[in-house]
C-alpha positions, 0 to 999 in steps of 0.5 A: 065411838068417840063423843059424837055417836054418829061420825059427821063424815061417812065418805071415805073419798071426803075422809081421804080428801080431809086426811090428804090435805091435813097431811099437806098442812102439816108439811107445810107448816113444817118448811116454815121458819119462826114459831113453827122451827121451834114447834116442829124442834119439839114435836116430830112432823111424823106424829103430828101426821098420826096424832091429828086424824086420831083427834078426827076420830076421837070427836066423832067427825069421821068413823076409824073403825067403819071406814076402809081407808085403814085396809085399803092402805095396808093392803095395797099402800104398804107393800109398794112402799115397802118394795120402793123403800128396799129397792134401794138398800145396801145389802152388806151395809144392813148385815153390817149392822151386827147383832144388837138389832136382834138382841134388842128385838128379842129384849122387847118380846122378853119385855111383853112375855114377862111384862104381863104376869108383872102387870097382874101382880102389881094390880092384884095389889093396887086394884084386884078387881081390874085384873079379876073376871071368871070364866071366858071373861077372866082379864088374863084370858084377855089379855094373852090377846095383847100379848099375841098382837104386841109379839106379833101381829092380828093373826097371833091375837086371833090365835090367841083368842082361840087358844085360850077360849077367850070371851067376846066381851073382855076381847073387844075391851082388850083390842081399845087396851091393845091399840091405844097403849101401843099408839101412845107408846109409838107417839114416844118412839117418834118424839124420841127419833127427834132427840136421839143424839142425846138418848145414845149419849145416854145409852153410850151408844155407838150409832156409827154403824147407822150412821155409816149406813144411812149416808151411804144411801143418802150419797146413793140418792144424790149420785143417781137423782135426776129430773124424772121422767114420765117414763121413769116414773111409769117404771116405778108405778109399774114395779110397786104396783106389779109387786102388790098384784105378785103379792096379793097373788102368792099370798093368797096361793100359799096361805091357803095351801099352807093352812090346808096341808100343814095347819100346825104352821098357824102357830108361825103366822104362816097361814096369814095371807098379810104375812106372806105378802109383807114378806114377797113385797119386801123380797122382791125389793131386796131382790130388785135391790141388786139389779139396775132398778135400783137406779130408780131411786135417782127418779125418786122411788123411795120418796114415793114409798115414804109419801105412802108411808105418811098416808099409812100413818094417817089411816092408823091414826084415825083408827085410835078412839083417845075417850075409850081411855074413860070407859075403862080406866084400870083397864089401860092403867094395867096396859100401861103398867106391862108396856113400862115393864116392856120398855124398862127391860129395853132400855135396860139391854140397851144399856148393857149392850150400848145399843143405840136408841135406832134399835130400841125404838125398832126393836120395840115397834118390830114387837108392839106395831109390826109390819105396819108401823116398824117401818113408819118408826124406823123412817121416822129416824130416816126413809131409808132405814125402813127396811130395818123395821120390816125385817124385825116384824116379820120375824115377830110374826115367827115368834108371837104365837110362841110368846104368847103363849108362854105368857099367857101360861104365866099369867094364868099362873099368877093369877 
């Protein structure tokens, strides 16, 4: 991995220790006035906290891919922000944002679904021999994997792999195709969470709706906030964490159950225990959402949610290896390729609809990233419109097996 073959820190409690204080650094730097207004005018806080530890990673002083930081935050660190980010939402203000949250969700799935057999076509021209293979290891084969992660999540991808009967070799160079070209297209959705006046002026967007939504739950916050407590504190350790054990508990019941009495429901990421718990965490917030909970976000419950949530995006910053690009260049031209046919048809709908930029950058990451990084996008416009972002996931992980699959038809179709 990387340039160094060995990672020069192996520790996770060190790597953890170096990724905390590099987090700290960053929002340090970002309170400060002079070159660091200017620097942070440009480039968002939030990337800088996923771009840095995937340079850690990139130069061999700590190992991504062995490390359990990545799976310890997911697992554990993701469900109590996603409950303590929801505990706080206004129901009838997310229903009030209308339709064009799906459409745009649905714009990006169509972008990945066509964008692929594009993708193939364009280089069975420009560079035949990067969209060639036989067998197991035929690039399109490979790639209906992408497709199955960029729709959904890991379990389409596994799907996918079984469906098609793809190879070990061409699969392990897809997931670096996979992870890299969706990690730099995220690094752009946050640059762009930085100039979005000017992208919905663009688009001739009414972002009013968003707007309205997020003030209103920013006027939540100061009407409830107060000095917190120990004991109120205590309380939201013990919902967060109390939703992860619940979670964790169910998911791993209904699964099981699912995958053993109706095993056709894989094809819907059903039988993932990582969807059912994304989807009980992000229920039990709703539902907590319209009790007397809810005031917990005066005691700072959806700060500690977005504290996880900067320590999620440093775990999947450290994940990305930036040299792969030069173990196979076409490779990730041809990634490059389907995701600009993926964020042409986007901006296209966005267009046409006047959607505002909000929807695209979610409605893209709810396809491209999940349930994982939805969220880390859609707060990255503001922390309490985090849950826009979990709900569009988990309906990619309902349709990306479907989608998949088509496209891995017409892909074989076109080659």
């Amino acid at each position: 991995m990387g340039i160094l073959s060995d990672a020069l820190i192996t520790n996770d409690a060190v790597v953890l220790g170096l990724l905390a204080v590099t987090l700290g650094l960053i929002f340090y730097t970002s309170s400060l006035g002079g070159f660091w207004k200017k620097f942070y005018g440009v480039v968002p806080s939030l990337l800088l906290c996923y771009f840095i530890p995937s340079l850690y990673n990139s130069f061999g002083l700590i190992d991504g891919e062995k490390s359990q930081l990545y799976t310890i935050a997911s697992r554990y660190l993701l469900p109590v922000s996603l409950v303590l980010l929801t505990i706080s939402i206004d129901f009838p203000g997310l229903k009030r944002l209308g339709p064009k949250a799906l459409i745009m969700f649905l714009a990006g799935t169509a972008g990945v679904v066509l964008g692929g057999p594009l993708a193939i076509m364009v280089f069975k021209v420009l560079s035949p021999e990067a969209v060639g293979g036989e067998g197991q290891d035929a690039a399109w084969r490979g790639m209906t994997t992408i497709a199955g992660s960029w729709i959904g999540g890991a379990a389409n991808q596994a799907a996918m792999k079984s469906v098609f009967d793809v190879g070990d070799k061409v699969f392990s160079a897809m997931i670096a195709v996979d992870v890299i070209v969706a990690n730099i297209w995220m690094a752009f959705l946050l640059i762009g969470a930085g100039k979005v006046n000017k992208l919905d002026k663009w688009l001739k967007a009414d972002s009013s709706v968003i707007d309205n939504l997020r003030k209103k739950m920013e006027d939540f916050q100061l009407k409830t906030a107060v000095v917190p407590t120990t004991t109120q504190l205590m309380y939201i350790v013990a919902i967060g964490f109390g939703a992860v054990g619940l979670s964790h508990l169910l998911a791993d019941f209904i699964a099981p159950l699912i995958q053993e009495k109706a095993p056709f429901l894989e094809q819907f990421s059903l039988t993932s225990t990582f969807f059912w718990m994304v989807v009980i965490a992000t229920t039990i917030g709703l539902v907590l959402s319209t009790t007397k909970a809810r005031n917990l976000e005066g005691a700072g419950a959806s700060k500690i949610g977005s504290v996880l949530i900067y320590i999620l995006v440093a775990t999947v910053g450290m994940k990305m290896d930036i040299t792969a690009i030069l173990d196979n260049p076409m490779l990730f031209a041809v990634g490059g390729v389907w995701m600009m046919f993926h964020i042409i048809i986007m901006l296209a709908t966005a267009k046409i609809i006047r959607a505002p930029f909000f929807f695209v950058a979610v409605g893209s990451q709810a396809n491209i990233g999940g349930a994982a990084s939805a969220p880390i996008v859609a707060s990255a416009f503001s922390p309490v419109l985090a849950p826009v972002g979990v709900l569009l996931a988990v309906l990619g992980y309902a349709l990306g097996t479907y989608g998949a699959y088509i496209c891995g038809l017409l892909m074989q179709w076109v080659s």
